[in-house]
C-alpha positions as CSV (number, residue, x, y, z in Angstrom):
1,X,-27.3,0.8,-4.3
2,X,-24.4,2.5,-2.8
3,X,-23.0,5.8,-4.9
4,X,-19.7,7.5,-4.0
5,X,-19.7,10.4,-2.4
6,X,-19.4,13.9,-4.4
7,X,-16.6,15.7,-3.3
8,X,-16.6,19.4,-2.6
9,X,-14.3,21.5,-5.6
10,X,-11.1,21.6,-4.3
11,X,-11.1,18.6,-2.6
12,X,-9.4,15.2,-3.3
13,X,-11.1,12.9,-5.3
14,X,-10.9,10.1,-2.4
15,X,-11.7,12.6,0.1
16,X,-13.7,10.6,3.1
17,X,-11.7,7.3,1.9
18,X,-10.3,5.1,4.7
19,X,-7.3,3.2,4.1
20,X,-5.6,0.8,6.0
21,X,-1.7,0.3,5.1
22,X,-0.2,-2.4,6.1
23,X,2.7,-2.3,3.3
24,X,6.3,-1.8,4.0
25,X,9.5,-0.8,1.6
26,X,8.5,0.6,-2.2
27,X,5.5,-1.1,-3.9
28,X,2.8,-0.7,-1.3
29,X,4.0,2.3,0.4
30,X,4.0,4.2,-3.1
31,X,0.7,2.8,-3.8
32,X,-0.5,4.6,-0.6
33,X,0.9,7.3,-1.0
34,X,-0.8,8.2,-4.3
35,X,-4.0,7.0,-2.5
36,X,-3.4,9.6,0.1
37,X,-2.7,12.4,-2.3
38,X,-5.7,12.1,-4.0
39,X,-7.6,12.7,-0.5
40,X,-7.5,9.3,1.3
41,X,-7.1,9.1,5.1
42,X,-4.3,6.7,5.1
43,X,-3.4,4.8,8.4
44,X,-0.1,3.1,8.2
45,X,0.5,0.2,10.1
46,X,3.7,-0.7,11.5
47,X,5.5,-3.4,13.3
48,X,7.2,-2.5,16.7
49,X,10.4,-1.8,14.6
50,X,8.9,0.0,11.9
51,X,9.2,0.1,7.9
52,X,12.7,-1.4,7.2
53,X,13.0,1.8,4.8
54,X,12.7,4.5,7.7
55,X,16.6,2.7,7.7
56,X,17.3,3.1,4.2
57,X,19.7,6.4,4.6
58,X,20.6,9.6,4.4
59,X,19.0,10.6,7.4
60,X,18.7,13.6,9.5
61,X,17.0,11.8,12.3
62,X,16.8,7.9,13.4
63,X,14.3,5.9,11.1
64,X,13.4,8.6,9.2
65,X,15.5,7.7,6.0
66,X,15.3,9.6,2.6
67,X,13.4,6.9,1.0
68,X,10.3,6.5,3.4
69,X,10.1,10.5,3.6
70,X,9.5,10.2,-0.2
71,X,7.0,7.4,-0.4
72,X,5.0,7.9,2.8
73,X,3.6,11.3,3.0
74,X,0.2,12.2,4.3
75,X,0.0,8.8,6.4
76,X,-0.6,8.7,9.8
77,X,1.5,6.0,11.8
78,X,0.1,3.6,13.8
79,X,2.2,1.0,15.4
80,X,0.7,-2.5,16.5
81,X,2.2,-5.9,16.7
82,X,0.2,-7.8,14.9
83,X,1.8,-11.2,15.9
84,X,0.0,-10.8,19.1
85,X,-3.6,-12.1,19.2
86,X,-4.6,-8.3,20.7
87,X,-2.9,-6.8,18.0
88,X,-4.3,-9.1,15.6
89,X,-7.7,-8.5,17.5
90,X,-7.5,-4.6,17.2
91,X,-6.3,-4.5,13.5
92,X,-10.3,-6.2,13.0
93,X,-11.6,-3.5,15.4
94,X,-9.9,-0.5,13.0
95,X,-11.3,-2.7,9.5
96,X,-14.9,-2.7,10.6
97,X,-15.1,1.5,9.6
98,X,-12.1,1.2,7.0
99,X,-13.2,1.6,3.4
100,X,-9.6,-0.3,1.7
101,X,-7.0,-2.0,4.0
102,X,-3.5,-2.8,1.3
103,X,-1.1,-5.4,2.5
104,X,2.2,-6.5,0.2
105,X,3.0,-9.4,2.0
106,X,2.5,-13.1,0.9
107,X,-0.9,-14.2,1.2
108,X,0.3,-16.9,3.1
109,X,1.8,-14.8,6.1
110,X,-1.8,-12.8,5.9
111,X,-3.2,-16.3,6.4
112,X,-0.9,-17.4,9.5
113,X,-1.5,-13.5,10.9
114,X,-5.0,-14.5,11.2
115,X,-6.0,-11.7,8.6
116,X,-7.1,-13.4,5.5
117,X,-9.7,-12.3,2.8
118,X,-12.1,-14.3,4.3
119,X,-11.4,-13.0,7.7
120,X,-11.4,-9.5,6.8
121,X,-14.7,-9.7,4.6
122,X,-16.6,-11.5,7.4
123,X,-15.7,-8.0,10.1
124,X,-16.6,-5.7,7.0
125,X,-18.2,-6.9,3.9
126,X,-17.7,-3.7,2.0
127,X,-14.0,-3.8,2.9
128,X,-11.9,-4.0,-0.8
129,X,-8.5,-6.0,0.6
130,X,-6.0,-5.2,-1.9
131,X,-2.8,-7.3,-1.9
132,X,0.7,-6.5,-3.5
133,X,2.2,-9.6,-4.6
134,X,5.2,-11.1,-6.5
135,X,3.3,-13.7,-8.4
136,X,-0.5,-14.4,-9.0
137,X,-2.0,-17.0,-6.7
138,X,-2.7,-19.9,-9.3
139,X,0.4,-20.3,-10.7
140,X,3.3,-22.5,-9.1
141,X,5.1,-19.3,-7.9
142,X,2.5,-18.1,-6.2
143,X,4.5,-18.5,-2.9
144,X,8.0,-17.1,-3.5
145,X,9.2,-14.3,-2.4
146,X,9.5,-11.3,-4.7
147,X,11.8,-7.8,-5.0
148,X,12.7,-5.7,-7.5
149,X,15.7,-7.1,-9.0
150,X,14.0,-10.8,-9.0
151,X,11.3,-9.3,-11.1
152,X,13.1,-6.6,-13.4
153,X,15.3,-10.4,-14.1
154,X,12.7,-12.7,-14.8
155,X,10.6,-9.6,-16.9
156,X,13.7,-10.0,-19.0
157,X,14.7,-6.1,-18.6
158,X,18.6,-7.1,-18.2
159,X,18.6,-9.1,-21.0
160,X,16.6,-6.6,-23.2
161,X,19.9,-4.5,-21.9
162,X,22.1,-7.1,-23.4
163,X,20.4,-7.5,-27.2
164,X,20.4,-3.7,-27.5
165,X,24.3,-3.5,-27.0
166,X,24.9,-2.8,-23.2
167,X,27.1,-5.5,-22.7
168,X,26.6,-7.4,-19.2
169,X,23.0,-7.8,-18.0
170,X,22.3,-4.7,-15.2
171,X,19.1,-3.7,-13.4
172,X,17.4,-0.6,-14.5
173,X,19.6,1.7,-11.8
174,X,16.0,2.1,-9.8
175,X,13.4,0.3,-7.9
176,X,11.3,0.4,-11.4
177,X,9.1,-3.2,-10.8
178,X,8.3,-1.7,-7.1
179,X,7.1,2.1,-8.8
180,X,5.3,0.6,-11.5
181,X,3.5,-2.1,-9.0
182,X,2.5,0.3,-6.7
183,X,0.7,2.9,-9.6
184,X,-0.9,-1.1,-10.6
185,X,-2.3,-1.3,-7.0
186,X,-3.3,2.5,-7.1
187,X,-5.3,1.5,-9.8
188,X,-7.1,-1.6,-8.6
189,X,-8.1,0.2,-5.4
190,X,-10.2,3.1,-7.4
191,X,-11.2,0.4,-9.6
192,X,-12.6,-1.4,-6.4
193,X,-13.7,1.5,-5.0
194,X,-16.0,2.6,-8.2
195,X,-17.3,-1.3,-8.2
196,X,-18.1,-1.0,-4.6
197,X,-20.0,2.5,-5.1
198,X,-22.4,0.4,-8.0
199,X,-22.6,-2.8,-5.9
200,X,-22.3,-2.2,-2.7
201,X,-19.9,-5.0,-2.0
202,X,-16.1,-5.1,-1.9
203,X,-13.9,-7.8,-3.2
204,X,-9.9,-9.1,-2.7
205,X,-7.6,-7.4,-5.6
206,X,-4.7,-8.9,-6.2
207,X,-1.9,-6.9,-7.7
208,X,1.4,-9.3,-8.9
209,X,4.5,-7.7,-9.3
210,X,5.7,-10.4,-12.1
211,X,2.3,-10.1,-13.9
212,X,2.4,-6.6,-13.5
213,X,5.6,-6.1,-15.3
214,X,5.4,-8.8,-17.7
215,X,2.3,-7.2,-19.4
216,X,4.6,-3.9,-19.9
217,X,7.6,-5.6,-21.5
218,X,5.5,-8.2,-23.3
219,X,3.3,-5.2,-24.6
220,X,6.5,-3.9,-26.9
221,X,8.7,-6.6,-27.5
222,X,6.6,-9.9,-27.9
223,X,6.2,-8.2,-31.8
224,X,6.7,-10.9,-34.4
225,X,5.5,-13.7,-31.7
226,X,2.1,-12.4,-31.3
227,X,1.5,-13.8,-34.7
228,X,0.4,-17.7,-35.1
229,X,2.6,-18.5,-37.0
230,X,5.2,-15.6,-36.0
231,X,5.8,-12.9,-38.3
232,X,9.5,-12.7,-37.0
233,X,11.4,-12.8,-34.0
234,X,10.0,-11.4,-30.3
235,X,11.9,-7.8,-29.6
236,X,11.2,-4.1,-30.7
237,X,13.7,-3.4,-33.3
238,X,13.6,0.2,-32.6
239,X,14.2,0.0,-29.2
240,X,16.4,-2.9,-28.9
241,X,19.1,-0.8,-31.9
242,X,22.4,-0.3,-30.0
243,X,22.5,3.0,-31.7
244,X,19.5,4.1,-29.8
245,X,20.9,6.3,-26.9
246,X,21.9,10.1,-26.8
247,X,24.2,11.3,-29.5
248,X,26.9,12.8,-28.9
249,X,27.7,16.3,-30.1
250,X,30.6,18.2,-30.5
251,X,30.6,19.6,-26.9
252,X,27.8,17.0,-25.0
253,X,24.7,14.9,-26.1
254,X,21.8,15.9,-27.4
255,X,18.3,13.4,-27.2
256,X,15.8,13.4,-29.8
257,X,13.8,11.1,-31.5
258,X,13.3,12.4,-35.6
259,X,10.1,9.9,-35.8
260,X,7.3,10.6,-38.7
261,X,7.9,11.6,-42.8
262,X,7.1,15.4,-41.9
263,X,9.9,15.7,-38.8
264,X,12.8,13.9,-41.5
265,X,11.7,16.1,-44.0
266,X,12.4,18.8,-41.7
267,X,15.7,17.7,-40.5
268,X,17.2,16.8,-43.6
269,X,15.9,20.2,-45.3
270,X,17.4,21.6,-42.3
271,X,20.9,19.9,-43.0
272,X,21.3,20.2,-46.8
273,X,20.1,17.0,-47.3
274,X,16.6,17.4,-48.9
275,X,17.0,14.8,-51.4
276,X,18.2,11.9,-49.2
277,X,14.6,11.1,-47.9
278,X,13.3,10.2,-51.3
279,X,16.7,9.0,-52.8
280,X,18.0,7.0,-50.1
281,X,15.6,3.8,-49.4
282,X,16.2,3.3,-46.2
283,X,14.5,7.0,-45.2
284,X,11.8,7.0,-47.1
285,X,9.1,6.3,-44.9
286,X,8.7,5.0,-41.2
287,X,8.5,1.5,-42.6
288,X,12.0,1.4,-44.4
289,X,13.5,3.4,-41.5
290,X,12.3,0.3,-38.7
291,X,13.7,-1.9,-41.1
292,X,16.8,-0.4,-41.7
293,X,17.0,1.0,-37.8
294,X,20.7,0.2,-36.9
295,X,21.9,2.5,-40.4
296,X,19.3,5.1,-39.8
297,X,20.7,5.9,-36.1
298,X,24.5,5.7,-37.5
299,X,23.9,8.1,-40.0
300,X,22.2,10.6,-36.9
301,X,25.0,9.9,-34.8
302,X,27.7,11.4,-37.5
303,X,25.6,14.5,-38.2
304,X,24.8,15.3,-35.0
305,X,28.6,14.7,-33.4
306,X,29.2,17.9,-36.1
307,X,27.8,20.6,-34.4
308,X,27.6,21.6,-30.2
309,X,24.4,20.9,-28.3
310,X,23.5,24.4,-27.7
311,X,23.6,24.7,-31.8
312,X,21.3,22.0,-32.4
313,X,18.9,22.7,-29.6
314,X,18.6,26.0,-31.5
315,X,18.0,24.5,-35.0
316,X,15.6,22.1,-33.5
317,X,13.5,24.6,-32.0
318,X,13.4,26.4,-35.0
319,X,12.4,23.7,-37.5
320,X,9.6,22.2,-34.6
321,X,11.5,18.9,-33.9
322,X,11.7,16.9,-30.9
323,X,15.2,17.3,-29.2
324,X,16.1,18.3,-25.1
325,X,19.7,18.2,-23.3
326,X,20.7,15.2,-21.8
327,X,20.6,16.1,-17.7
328,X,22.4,14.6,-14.8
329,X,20.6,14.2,-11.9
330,X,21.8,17.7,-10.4
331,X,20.3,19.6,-13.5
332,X,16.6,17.5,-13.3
333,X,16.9,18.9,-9.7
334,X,17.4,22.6,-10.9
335,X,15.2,22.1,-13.8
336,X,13.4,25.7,-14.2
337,X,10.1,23.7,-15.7
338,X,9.7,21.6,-12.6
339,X,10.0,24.4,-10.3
340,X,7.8,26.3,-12.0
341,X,4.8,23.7,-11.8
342,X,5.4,23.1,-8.4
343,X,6.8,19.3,-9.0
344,X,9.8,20.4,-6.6
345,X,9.3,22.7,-3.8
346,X,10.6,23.8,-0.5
347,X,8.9,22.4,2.4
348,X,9.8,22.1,6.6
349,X,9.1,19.0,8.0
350,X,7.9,18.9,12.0
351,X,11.3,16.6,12.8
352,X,14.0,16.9,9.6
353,X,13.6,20.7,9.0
354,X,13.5,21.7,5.4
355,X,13.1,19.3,2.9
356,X,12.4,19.5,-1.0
357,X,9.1,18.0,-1.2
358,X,8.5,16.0,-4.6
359,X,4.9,17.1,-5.6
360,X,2.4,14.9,-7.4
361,X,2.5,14.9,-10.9
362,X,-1.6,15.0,-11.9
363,X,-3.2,18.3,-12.3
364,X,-7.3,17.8,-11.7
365,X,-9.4,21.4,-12.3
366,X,-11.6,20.3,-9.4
367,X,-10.0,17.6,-7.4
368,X,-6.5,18.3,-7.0
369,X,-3.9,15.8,-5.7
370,X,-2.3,17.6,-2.2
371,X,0.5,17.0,0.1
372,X,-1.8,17.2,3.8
373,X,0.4,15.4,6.0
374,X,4.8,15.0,6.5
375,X,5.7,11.2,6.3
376,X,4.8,10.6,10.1
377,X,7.5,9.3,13.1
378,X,6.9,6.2,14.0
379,X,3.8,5.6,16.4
380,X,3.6,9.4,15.8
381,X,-0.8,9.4,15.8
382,X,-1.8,5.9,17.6
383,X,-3.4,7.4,19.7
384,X,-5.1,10.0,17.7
385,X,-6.5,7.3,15.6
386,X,-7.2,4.6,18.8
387,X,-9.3,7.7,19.9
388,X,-11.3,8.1,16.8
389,X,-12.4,4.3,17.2
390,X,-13.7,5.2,20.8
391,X,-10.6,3.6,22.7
392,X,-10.2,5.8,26.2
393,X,-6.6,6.8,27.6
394,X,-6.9,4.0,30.1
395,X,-7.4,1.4,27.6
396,X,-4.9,2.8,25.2
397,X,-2.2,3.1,28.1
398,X,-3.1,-0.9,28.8
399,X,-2.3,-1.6,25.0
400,X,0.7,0.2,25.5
401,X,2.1,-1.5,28.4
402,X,1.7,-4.7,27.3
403,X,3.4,-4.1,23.9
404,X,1.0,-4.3,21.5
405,X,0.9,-0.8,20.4
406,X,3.4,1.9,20.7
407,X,3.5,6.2,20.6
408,X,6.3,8.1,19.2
C-alpha cells in the first residue's frame, strides 16, 4: 500500500504533486491554482492560441489579461495542439509520470481528442483524471454546454434575487458558479489523492458545475420542502426579507446582523429600549423574530437611519455586537486588515512589472500555502518541462516546426 509522502515543515502540503491542467477560463484554472499554492507542480496546457482569458483585459502586455494573472499563478505553460495525433501522442507521454491531469471541457470532446478516462488510466493507472463539468454524466444534460450565468440561472440565484425585493432577475455581479466549482474540484483532487495514497489506484472525479451549485442553494432555501409532507414553503425567510441589506445611517450604511437573545438584549439595553425584547412578541426569542423577519428588519432600519455610521460603529464595539462599514471596492483594496495579513501585497512580475499579488487565504503552521511561480507567458517553460521528460533540443525543435508545440 501506497502512503503519501511527508512533507518537510515549511513546505506545501502537495509538495512533489504533479498536475496536468488542461482547463481554460475560471473554474479549472482557479481549481489549479489552489492546487499549485498548496505545493503542486502545475503544468498548464495550452492550445496554440492560448487560454481565451489571457484576452480578458486590462492588460499591460498581449495575452496577459488581468483575469488569467489572478487565476493562474505558480503554473508553468506548456503549449501543445492537442488536435494533432503528435500532440495528442505527447500529452500521453507527460501523463505516464503525472500524479492528477484536470480538464473542464465536455467529456465528449475528451473523448473525440483521443484522451478519455479509459485512455488515460490505461498509460497511468494511478493517474486521478479530474473533470470540471456543467452537468453530471447520467442525467439528460449531461452534454450541454455550461457557464456561469447558465448555471447561477438554472441554481435559481436571480430569482432568489427577485423574492427578496431586487426587482428584475440579475446575476450575482461575479463569476460565483465558476469560483465555487473550481474550490469543488480542489477538493475532489486531495480527496483522490488521499484515496490513491490508501489504495494505490486512481479513479475519474467528476466535478458538475450545476450539481455543485445546486447543493449550496438547495442547502438554505429548500426549508419547508425538505419535509414529507412540507412544513411550508421552499425559501429562507431570513435571507430572502427585502429588508435584509445594509441600513442606512444618517451619513452612510452600516452592516450587522443582531442574531441571538444575548446580542438583542445588548442592543436594545443599548438604545433605551430594554423592555421591548420581552414586551414586544415579535423579539422575544430567535423563533418569533424569523417569524416576524420583514417587522424585525423595519424596526432596525428606523433606529439605525438615527445616528451616523462612525457613532454606531462605536456603540457596537462597545456593547460586543457584530457591525462593519459597508466598503466599495477601493476601500476592500486599502483595507488595513488585509495588508496586514499579507492577503494583498506588492509583487513584480518578470513581464507586467509590479502587480498587487492577491495572497491565499489559508494559514497552515507547518504547510503553508505560497505564491512560487508569476502566471507564466504563453509557451513560457515547454521546453523546460519537454526536457524533464527526457526530450533532447533536436527533438523538441522537430515538435516545434511542425506546430505541435510552441516556446514563448
Amino acid at each position: 500500500m501506497s502512503t503519501l509522502a511527508v512533507a518537510a515543515p515549511g513546505v506545501g502540503a502537495l509538495e512533489g504533486v504533479r498536475v496536468l491542467d488542461l482547463t481554460g477560463v475560471v473554474m479549472g484554472p482557479y481549481a489549479t491554482q489552489w492546487l499549485g499554492d498548496l505545493g503542486a507542480d502545475v503544468v498548464k496546457i495550452e492550445p496554440p492560441e492560448g487560454d481565451v482569458m489571457r484576452l480578458s483585459g486590462p492588460m499591460k502586455s498581449a495575452r496577459m489579461g488581468h483575469f488569467f494573472l489572478t487565476t493562474n499563478r505558480n503554473k508553468r505553460s506548456v503549449v501543445i495542439d492537442l488536435k494533432q495525433p503528435a500532440g495528442r501522442d505527447l500529452l500521453l507521454e507527460l501523463a505516464k509520470t503525472a500524479d492528477v491531469l484536470v480538464y473542464n471541457i465536455r467529456p465528449r470532446a475528451m473523448q473525440r481528442l483521443g484522451l478519455g478516462y479509459e485512455v488515460l488510466s490505461a498509460v497511468n493507472p494511478r493517474l486521478i483524471v479530474v473533470g470540471g463539468i456543467g452537468f453530471g454524466q447520467r442525467g439528460p444534460y449531461a452534454d450541454r454546454p455550461a457557464y456561469d450565468d447558465l448555471i447561477q440561472g438554472m441554481s435559481a440565484l436571480p430569482a432568489l434575487g427577485v423574492a427578496a425585493g431586487g426587482g428584475e432577475p440579475r446575476y450575482a455581479p461575479m463569476v460565483l458558479a465558476d469560483r465555487i466549482g473550481g474550490l469543488q474540484m480542489a477538493l475532489g483532487v486531495t480527496a483522490a489523492l488521499v484515496h490513491r495514497a490508501r489504495t494505490g489506484r486512481g479513479q475519474r472525479v467528476d466535478v458538475p458545475m450545476f450539481e455543485g451549485i445546486a447543493s449550496i442553494v438547495l442547502g438554505e432555501h429548500l426549508a419547508g420542502g425538505l419535509f414529507e409532507p412540507p412544513q411550508g414553503p421552499a425559501g429562507y425567510a431570513r435571507s430572502l426579507s427585502p429588508g435584509r441589506r445594509p441600513y442606512r445611517t444618517r451619513d452612510g450604511y452600516l452592516c450587522t446582523l443582531i442574531y441571538n437573545d444575548r446580542q438583542w438584549r445588548s442592543f436594545l439595553g443599548a438604545i433605551g429600549q430594554p423592555e421591548r425584547m420581552d414586551g414586544d412578541s415579535r423579539f422575544s426569542s430567535q423563533g418569533a423574530r424569523l417569524t416576524n423577519i420583514d417587522a424585525v428588519y423595519a424596526f432596525l432600519a428606523q433606529v439605525l437611519a438615527t445616528r451616523t455610521t462612525a457613532e454606531w460603529l462605536d456603540l457596537f464595539e462597545a456593547v460586543d455586537l457584530p457591525a462593519a462599514p459597508l466598503y466599495s471596492l477601493d476601500q476592500l483594496v486599502d483595507d488595513p486588515h488585509l495588508r496586514q495579513v499579507g492577503l494583498l501585497r506588492q509583487s513584480q512580475h518578470p513581464s507586467e512589472g509590479p502587480i498587487t499579488e492577491i495572497g491565499n487565504p489559508i494559514e497552515c503552521s507547518d504547510s503553508p500555502p505560497s505564491v512560487r511561480r508569476h502566471a507564466p507567458r504563453l509557451g513560457e517553460h515547454t521546453r523546460e518541462v519537454l526536457r524533464e521528460h527526457g526530450f533532447d533540443e533536436a527533438h523538441i525543435g522537430e515538435l516545434i516546426d511542425a506546430g505541435v508545440v510552441r516556446c514563448a
